[in-house]
CHARMM-style PDB file with segment names, atoms N, HN, CA, C and O in Angstrom:
ATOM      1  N   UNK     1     -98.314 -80.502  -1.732  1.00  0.00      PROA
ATOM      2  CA  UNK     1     -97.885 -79.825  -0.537  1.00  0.00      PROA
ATOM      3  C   UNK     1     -98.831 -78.654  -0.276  1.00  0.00      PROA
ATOM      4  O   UNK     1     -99.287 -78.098  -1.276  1.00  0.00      PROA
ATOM      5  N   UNK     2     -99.210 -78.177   0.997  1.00  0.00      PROA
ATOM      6  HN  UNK     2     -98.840 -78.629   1.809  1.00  0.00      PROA
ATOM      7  CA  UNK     2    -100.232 -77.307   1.194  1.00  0.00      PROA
ATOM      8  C   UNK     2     -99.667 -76.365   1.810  1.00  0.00      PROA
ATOM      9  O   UNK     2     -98.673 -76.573   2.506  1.00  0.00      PROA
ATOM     10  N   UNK     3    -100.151 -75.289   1.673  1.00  0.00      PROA
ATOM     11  HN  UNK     3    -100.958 -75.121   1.108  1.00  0.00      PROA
ATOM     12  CA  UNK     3     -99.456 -73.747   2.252  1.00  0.00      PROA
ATOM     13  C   UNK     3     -99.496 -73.803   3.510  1.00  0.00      PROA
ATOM     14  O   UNK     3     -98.819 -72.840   3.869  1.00  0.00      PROA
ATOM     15  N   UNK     4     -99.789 -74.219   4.216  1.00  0.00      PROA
ATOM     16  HN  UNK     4    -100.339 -75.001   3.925  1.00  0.00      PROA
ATOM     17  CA  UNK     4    -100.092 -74.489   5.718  1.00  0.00      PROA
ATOM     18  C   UNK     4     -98.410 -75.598   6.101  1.00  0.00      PROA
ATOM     19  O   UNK     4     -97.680 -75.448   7.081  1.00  0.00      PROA
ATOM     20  N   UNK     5     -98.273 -76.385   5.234  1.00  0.00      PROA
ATOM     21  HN  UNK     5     -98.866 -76.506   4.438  1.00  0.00      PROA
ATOM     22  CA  UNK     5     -97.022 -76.837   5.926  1.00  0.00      PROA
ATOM     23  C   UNK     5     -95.883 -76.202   5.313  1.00  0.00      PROA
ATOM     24  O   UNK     5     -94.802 -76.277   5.896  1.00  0.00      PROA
ATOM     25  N   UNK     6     -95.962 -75.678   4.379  1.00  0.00      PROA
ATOM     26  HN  UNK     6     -96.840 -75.617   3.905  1.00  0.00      PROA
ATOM     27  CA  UNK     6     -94.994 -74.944   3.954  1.00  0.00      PROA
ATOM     28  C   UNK     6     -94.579 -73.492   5.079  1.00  0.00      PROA
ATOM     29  O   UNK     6     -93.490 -73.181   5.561  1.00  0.00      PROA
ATOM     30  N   UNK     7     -96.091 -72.757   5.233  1.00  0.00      PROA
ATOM     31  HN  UNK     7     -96.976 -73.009   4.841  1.00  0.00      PROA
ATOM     32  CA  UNK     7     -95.517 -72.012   6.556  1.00  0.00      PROA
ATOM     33  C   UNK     7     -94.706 -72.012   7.213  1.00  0.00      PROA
ATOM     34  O   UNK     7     -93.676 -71.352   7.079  1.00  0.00      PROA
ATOM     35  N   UNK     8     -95.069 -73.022   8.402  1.00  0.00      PROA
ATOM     36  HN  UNK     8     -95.906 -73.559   8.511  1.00  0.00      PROA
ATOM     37  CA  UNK     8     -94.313 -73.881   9.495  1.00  0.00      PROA
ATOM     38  C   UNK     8     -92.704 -74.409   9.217  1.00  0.00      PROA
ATOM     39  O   UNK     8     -92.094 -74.917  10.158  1.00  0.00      PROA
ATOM     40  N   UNK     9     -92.079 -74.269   7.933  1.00  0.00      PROA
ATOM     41  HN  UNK     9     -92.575 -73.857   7.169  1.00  0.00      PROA
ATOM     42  CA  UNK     9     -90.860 -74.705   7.807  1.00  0.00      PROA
ATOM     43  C   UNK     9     -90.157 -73.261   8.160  1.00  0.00      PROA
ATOM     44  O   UNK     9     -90.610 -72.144   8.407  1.00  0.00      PROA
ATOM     45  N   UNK    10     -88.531 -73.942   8.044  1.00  0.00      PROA
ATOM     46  HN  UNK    10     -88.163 -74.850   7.843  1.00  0.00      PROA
ATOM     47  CA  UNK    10     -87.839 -72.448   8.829  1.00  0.00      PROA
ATOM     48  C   UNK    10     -87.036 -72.311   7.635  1.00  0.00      PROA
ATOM     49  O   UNK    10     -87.006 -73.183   6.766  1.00  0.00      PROA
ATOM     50  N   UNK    11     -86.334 -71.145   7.574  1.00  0.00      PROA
ATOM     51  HN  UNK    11     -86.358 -70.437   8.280  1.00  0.00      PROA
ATOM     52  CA  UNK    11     -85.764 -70.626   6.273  1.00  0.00      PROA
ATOM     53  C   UNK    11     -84.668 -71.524   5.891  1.00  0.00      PROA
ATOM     54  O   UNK    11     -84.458 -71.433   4.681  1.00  0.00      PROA
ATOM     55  N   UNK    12     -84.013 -72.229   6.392  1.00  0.00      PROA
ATOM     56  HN  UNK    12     -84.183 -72.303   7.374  1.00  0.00      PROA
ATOM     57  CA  UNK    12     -82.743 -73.769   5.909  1.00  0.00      PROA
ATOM     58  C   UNK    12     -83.683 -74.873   5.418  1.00  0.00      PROA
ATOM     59  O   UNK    12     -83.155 -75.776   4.769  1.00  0.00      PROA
ATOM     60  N   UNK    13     -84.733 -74.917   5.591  1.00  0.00      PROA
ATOM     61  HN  UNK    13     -85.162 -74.183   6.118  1.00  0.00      PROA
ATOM     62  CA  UNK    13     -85.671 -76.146   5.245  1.00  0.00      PROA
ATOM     63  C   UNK    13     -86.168 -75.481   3.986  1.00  0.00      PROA
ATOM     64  O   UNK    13     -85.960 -76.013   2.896  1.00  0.00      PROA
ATOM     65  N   UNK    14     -86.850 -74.280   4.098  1.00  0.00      PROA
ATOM     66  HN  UNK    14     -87.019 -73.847   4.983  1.00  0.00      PROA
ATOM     67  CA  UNK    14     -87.255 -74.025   2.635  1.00  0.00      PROA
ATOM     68  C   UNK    14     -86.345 -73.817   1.348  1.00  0.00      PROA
ATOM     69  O   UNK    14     -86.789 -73.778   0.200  1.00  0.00      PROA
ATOM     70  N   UNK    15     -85.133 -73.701   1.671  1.00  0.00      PROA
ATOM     71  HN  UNK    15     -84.773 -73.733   2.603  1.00  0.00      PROA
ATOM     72  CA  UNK    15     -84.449 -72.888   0.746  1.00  0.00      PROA
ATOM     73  C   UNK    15     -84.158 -74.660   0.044  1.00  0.00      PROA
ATOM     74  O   UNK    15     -84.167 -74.939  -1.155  1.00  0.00      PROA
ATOM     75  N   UNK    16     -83.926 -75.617   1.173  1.00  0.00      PROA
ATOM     76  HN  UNK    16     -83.919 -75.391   2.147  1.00  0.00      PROA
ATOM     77  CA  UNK    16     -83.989 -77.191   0.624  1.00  0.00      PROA
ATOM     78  C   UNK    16     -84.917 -77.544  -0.063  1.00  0.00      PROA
ATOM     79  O   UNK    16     -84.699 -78.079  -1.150  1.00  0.00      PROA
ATOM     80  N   UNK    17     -86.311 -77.313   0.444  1.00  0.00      PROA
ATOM     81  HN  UNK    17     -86.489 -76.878   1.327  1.00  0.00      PROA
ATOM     82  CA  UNK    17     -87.264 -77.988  -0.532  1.00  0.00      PROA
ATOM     83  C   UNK    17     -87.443 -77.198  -1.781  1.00  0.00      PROA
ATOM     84  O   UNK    17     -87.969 -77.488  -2.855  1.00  0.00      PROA
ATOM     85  N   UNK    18     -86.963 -76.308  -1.422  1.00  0.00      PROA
ATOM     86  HN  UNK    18     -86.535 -76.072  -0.549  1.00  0.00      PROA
ATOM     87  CA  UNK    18     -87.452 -75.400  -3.204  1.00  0.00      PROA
ATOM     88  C   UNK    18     -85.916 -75.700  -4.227  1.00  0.00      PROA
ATOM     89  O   UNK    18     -85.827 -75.287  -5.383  1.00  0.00      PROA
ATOM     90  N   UNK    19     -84.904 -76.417  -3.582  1.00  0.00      PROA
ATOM     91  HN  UNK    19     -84.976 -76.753  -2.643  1.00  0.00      PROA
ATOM     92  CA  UNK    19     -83.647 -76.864  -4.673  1.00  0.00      PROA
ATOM     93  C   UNK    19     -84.430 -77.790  -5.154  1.00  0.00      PROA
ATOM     94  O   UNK    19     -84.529 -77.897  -6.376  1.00  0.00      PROA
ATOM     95  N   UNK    20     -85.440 -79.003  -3.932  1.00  0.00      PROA
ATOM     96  HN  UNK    20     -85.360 -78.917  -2.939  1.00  0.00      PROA
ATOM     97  CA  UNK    20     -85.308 -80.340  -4.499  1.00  0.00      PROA
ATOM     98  C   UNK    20     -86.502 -80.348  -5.512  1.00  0.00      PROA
ATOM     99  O   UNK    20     -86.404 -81.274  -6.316  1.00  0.00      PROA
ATOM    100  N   UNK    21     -87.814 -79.401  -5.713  1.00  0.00      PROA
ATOM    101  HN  UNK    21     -87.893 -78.648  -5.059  1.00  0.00      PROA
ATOM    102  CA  UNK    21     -88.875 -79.501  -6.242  1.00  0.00      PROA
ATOM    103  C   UNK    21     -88.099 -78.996  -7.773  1.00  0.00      PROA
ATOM    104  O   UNK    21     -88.385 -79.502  -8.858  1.00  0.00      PROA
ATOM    105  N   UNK    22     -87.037 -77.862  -7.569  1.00  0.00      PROA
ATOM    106  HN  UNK    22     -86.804 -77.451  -6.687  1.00  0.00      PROA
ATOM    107  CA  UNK    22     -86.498 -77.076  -8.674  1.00  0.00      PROA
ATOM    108  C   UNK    22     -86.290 -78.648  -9.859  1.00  0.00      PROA
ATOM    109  O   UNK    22     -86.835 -78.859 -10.942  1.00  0.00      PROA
ATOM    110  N   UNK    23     -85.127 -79.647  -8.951  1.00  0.00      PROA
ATOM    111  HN  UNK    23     -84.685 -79.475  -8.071  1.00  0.00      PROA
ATOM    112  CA  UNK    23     -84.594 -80.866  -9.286  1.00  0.00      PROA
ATOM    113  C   UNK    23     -85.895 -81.342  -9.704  1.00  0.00      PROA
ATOM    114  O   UNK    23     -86.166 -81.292 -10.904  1.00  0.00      PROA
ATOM    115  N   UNK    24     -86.822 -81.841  -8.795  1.00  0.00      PROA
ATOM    116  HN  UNK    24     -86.602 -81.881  -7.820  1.00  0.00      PROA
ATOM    117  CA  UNK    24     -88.256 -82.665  -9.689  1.00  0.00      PROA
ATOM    118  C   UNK    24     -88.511 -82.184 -10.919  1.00  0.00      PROA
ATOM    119  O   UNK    24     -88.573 -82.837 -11.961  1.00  0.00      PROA
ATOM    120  N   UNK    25     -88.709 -80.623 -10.723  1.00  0.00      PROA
ATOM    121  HN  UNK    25     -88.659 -80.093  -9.876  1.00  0.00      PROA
ATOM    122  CA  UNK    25     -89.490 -80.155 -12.198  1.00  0.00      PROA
ATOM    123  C   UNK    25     -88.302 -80.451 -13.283  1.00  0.00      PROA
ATOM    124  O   UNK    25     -88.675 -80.895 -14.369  1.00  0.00      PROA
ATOM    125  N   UNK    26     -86.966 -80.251 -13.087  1.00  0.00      PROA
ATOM    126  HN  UNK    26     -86.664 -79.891 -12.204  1.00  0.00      PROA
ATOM    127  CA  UNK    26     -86.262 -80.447 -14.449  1.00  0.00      PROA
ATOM    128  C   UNK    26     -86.430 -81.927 -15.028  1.00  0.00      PROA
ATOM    129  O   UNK    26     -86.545 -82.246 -16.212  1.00  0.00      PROA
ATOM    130  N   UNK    27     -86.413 -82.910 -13.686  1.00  0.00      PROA
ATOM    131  HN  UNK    27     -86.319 -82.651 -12.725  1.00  0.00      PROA
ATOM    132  CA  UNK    27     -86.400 -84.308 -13.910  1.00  0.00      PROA
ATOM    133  C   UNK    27     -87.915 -84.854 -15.110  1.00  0.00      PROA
ATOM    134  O   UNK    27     -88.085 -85.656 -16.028  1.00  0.00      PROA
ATOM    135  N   UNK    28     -88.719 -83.829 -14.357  1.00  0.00      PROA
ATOM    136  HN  UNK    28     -88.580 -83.177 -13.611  1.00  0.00      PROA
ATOM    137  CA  UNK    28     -90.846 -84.403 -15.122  1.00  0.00      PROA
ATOM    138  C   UNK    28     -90.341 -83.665 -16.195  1.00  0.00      PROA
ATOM    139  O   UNK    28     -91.390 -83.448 -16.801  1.00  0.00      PROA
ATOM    140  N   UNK    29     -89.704 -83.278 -16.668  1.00  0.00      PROA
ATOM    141  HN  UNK    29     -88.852 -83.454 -16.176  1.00  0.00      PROA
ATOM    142  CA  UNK    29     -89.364 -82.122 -17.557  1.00  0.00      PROA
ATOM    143  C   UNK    29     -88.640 -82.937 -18.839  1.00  0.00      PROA
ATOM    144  O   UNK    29     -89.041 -82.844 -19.999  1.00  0.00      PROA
ATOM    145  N   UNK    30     -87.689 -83.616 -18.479  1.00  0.00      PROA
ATOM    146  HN  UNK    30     -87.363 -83.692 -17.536  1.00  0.00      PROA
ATOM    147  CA  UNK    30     -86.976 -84.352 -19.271  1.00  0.00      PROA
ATOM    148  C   UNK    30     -87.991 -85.754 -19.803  1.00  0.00      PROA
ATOM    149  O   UNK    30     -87.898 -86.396 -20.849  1.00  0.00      PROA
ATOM    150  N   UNK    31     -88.918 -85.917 -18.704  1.00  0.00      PROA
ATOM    151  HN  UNK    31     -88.995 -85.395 -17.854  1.00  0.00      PROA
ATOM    152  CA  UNK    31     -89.442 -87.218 -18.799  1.00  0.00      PROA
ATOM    153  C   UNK    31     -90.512 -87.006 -19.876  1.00  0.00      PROA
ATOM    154  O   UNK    31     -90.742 -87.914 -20.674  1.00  0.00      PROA
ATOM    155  N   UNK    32     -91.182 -85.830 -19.932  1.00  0.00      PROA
ATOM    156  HN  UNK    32     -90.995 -85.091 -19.284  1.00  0.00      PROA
ATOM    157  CA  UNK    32     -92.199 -85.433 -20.553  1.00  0.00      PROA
ATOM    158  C   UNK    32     -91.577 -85.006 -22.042  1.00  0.00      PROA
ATOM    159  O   UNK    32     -92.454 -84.969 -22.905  1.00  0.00      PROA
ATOM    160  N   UNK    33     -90.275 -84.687 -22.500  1.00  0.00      PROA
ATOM    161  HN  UNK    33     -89.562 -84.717 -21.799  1.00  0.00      PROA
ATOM    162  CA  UNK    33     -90.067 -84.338 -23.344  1.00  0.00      PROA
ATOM    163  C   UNK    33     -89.518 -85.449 -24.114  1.00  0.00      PROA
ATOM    164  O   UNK    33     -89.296 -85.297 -25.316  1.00  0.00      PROA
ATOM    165  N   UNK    34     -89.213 -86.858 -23.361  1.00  0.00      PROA
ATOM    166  HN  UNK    34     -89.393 -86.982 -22.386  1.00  0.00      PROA
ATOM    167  CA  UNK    34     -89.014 -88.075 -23.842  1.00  0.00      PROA
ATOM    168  C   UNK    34     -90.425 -89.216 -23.907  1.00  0.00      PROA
ATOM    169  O   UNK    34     -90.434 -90.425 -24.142  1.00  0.00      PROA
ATOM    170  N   UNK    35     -91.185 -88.576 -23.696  1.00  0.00      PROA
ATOM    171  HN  UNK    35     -91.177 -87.595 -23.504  1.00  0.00      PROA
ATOM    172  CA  UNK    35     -92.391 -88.818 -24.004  1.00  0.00      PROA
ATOM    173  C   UNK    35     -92.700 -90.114 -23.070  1.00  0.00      PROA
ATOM    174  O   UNK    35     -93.582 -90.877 -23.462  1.00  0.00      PROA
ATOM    175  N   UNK    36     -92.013 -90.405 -21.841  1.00  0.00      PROA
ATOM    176  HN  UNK    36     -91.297 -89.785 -21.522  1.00  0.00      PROA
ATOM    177  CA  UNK    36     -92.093 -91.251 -20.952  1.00  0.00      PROA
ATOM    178  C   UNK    36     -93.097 -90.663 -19.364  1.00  0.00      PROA
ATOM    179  O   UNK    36     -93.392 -91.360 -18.393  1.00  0.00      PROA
ATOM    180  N   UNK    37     -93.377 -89.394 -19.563  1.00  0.00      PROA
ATOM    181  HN  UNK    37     -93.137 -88.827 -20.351  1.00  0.00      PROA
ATOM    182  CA  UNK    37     -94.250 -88.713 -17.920  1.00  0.00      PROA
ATOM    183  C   UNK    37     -95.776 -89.445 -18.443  1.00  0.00      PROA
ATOM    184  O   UNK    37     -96.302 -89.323 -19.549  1.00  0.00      PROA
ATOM    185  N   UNK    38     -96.141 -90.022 -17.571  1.00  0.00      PROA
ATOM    186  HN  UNK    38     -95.714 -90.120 -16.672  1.00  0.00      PROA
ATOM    187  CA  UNK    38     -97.402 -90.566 -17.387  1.00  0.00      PROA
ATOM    188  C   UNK    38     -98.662 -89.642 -17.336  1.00  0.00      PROA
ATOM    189  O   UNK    38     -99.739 -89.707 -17.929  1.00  0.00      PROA
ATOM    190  N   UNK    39     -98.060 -88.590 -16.251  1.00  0.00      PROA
ATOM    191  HN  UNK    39     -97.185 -88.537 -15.770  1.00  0.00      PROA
ATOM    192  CA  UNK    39     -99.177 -87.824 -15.888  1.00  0.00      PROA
ATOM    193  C   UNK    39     -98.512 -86.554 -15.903  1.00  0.00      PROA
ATOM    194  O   UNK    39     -97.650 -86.189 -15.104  1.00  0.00      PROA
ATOM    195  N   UNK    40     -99.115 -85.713 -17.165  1.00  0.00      PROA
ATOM    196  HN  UNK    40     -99.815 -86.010 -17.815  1.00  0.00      PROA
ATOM    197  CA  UNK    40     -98.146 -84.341 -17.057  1.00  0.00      PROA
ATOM    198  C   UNK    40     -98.673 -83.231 -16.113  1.00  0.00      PROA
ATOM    199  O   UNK    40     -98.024 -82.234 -15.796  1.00  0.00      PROA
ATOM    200  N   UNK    41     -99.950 -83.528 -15.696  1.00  0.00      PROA
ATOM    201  HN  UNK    41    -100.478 -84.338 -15.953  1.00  0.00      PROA
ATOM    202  CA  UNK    41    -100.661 -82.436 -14.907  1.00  0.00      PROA
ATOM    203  C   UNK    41     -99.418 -82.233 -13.791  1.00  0.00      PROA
ATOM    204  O   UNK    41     -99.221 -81.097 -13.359  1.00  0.00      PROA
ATOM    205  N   UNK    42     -98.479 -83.493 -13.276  1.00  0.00      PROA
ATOM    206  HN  UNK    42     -98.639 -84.416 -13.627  1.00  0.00      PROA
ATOM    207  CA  UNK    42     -97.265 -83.191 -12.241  1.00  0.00      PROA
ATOM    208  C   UNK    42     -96.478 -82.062 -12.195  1.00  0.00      PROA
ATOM    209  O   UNK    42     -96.100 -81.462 -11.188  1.00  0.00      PROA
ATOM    210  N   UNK    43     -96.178 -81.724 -13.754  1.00  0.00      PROA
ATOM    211  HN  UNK    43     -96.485 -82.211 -14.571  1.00  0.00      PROA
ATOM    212  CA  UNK    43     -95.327 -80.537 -13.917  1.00  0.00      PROA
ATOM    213  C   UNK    43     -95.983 -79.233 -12.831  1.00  0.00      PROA
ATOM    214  O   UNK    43     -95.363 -78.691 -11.916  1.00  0.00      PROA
ATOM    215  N   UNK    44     -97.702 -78.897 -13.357  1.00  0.00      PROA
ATOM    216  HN  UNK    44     -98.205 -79.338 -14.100  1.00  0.00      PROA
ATOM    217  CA  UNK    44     -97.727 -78.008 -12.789  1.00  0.00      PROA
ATOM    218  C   UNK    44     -98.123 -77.796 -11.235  1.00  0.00      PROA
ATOM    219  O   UNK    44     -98.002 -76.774 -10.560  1.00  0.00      PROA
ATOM    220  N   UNK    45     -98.707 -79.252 -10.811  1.00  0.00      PROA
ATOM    221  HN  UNK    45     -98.805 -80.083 -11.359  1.00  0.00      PROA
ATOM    222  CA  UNK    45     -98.379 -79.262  -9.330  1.00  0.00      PROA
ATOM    223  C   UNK    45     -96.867 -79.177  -8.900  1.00  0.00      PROA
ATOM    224  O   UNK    45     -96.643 -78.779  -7.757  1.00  0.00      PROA
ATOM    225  N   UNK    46     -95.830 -79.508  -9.698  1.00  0.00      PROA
ATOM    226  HN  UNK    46     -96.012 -79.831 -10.627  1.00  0.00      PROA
ATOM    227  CA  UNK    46     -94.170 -78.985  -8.914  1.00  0.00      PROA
ATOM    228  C   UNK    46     -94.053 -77.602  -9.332  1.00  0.00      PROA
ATOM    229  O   UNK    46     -93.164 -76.975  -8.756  1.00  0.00      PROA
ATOM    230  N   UNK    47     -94.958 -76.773 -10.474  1.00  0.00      PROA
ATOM    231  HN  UNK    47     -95.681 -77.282 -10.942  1.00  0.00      PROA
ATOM    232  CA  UNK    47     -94.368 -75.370 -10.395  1.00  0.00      PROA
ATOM    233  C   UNK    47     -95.292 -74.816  -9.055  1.00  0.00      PROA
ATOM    234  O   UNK    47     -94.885 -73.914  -8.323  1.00  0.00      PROA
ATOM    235  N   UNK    48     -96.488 -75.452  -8.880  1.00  0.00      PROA
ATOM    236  HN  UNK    48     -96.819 -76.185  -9.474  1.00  0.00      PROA
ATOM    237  CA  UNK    48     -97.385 -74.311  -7.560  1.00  0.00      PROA
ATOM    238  C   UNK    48     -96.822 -74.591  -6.632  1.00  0.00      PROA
ATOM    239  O   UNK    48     -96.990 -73.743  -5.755  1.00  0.00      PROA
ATOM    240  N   UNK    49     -95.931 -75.730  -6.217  1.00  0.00      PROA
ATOM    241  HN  UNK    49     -95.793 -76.419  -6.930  1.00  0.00      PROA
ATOM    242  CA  UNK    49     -95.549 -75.805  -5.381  1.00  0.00      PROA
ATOM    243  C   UNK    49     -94.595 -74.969  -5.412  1.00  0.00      PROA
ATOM    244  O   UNK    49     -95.006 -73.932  -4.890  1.00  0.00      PROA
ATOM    245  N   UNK    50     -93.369 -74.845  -5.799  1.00  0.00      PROA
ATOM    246  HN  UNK    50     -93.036 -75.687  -6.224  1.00  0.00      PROA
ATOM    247  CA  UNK    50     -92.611 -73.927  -5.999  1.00  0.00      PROA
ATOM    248  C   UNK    50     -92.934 -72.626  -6.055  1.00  0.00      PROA
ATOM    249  O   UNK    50     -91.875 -72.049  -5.807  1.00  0.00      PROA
ATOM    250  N   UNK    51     -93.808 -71.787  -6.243  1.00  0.00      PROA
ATOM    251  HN  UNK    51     -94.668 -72.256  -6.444  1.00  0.00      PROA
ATOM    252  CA  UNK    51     -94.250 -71.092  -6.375  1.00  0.00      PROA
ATOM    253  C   UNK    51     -95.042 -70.665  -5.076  1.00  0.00      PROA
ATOM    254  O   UNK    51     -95.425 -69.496  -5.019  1.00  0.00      PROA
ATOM    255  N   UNK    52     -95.273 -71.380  -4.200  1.00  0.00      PROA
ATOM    256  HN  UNK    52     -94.963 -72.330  -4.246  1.00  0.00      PROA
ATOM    257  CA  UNK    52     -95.812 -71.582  -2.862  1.00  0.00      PROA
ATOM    258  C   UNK    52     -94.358 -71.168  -2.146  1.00  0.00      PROA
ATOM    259  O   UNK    52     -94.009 -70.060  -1.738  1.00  0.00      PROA
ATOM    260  N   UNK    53     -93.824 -72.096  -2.136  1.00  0.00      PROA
ATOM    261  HN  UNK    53     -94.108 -72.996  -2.467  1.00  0.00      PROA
ATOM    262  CA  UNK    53     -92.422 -72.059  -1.495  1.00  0.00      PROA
ATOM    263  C   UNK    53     -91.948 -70.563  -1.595  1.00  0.00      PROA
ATOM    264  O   UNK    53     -91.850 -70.014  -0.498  1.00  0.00      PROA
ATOM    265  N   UNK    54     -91.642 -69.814  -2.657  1.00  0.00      PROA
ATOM    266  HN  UNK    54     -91.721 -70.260  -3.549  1.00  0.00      PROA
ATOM    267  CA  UNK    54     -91.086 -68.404  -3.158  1.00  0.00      PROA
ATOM    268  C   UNK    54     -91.863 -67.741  -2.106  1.00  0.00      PROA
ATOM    269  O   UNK    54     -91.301 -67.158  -1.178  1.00  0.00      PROA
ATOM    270  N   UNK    55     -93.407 -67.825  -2.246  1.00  0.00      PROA
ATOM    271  HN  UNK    55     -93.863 -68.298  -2.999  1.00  0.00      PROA
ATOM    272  CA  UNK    55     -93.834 -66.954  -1.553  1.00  0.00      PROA
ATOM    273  C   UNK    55     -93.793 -66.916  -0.197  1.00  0.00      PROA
ATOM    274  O   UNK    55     -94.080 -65.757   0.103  1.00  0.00      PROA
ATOM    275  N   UNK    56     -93.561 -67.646   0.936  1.00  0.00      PROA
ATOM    276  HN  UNK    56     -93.328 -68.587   0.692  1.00  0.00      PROA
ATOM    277  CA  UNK    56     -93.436 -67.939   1.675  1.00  0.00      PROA
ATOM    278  C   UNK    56     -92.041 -67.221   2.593  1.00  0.00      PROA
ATOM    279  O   UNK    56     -91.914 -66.450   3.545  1.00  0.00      PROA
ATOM    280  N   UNK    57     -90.878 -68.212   1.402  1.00  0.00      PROA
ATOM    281  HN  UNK    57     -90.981 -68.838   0.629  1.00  0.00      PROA
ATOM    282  CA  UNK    57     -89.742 -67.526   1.512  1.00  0.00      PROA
ATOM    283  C   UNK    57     -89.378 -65.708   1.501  1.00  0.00      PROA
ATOM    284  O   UNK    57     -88.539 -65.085   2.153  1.00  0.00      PROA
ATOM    285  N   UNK    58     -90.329 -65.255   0.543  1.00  0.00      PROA
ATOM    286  HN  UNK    58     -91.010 -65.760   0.014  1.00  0.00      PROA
ATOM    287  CA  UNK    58     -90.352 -63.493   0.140  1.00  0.00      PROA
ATOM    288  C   UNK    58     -91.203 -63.337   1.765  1.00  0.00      PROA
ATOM    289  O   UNK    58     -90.705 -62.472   2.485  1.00  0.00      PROA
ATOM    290  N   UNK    59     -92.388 -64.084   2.343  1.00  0.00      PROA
ATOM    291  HN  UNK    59     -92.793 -64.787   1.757  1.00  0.00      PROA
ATOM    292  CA  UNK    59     -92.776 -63.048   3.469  1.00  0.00      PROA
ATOM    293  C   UNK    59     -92.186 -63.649   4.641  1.00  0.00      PROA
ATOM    294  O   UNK    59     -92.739 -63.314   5.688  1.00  0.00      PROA
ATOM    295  N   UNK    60     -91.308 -64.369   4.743  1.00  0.00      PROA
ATOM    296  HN  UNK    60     -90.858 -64.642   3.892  1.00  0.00      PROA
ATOM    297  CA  UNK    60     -90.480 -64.406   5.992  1.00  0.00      PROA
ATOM    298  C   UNK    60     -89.173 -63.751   5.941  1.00  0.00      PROA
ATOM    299  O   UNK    60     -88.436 -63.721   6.927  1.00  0.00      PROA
ATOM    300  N   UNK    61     -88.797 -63.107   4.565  1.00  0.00      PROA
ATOM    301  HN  UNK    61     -89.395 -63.131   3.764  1.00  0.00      PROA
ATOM    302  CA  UNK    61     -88.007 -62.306   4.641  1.00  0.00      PROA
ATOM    303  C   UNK    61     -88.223 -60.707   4.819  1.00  0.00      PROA
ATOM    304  O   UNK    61     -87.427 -59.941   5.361  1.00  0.00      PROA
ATOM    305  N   UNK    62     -89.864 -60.271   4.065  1.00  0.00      PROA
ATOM    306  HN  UNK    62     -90.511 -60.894   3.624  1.00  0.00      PROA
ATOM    307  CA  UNK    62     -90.492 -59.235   4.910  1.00  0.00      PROA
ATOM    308  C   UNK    62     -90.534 -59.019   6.211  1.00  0.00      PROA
ATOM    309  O   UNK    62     -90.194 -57.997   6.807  1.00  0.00      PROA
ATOM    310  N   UNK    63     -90.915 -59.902   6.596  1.00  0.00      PROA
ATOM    311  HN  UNK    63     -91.191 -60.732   6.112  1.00  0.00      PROA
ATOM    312  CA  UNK    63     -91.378 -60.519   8.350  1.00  0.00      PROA
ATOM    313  C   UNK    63     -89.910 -59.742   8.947  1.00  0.00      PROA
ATOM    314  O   UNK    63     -89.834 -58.633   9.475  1.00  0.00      PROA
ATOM    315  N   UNK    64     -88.879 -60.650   8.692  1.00  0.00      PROA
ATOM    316  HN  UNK    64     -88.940 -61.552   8.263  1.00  0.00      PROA
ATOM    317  CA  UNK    64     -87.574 -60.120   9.400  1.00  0.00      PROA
ATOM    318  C   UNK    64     -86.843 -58.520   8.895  1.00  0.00      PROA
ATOM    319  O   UNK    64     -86.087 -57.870   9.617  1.00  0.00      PROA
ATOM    320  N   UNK    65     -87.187 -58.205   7.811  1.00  0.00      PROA
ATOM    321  HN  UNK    65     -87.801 -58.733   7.225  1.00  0.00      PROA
ATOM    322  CA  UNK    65     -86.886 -56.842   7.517  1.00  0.00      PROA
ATOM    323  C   UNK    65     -87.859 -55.514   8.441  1.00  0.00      PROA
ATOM    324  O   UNK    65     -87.537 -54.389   8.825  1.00  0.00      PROA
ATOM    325  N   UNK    66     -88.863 -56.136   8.517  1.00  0.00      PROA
ATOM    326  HN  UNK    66     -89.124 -57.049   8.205  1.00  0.00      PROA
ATOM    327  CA  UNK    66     -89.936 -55.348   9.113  1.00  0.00      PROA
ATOM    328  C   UNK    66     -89.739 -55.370  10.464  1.00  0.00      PROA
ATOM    329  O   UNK    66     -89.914 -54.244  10.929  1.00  0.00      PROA
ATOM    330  N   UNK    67     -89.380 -56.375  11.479  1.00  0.00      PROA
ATOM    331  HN  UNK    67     -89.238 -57.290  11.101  1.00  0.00      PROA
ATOM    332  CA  UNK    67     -89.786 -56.241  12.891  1.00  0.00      PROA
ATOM    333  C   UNK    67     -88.817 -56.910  13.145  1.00  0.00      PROA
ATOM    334  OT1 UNK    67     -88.554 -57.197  14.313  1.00  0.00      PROA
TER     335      UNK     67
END
């Protein structure tokens, strides 16, 4: 996911995709610790993503505190 579409979402959409990535990472999480994740590099593309998401979420809540 790229910061550019993450922007463009509105605060009910993000607060969704950052439950469902939360859900992915526990899921690659379990998979990797059962020694069944194929490709673990996934984990940390679902934390940047998440981590994308937060930030996003923190400056559209600046955004509305500010102006």
């Amino acid at each position: 996911m790229k910061a550019s579409e993450v922007v463009n979402l509105n605060p009910a959409e993000l607060e969704e995709r950052l439950i469902e990535l939360k859900e992915d990472l526990f899921y690659l999480r379990m998979q990797h610790a059962t020694n069944q994740l194929d490709n673990p590099i996934l984990i940390s593309q679902v934390r940047k993503d998440i981590a994308r998401v937060k930030t996003v979420i923190r400056m559209k809540q600046l955004e509305r505190a500010g102006g």
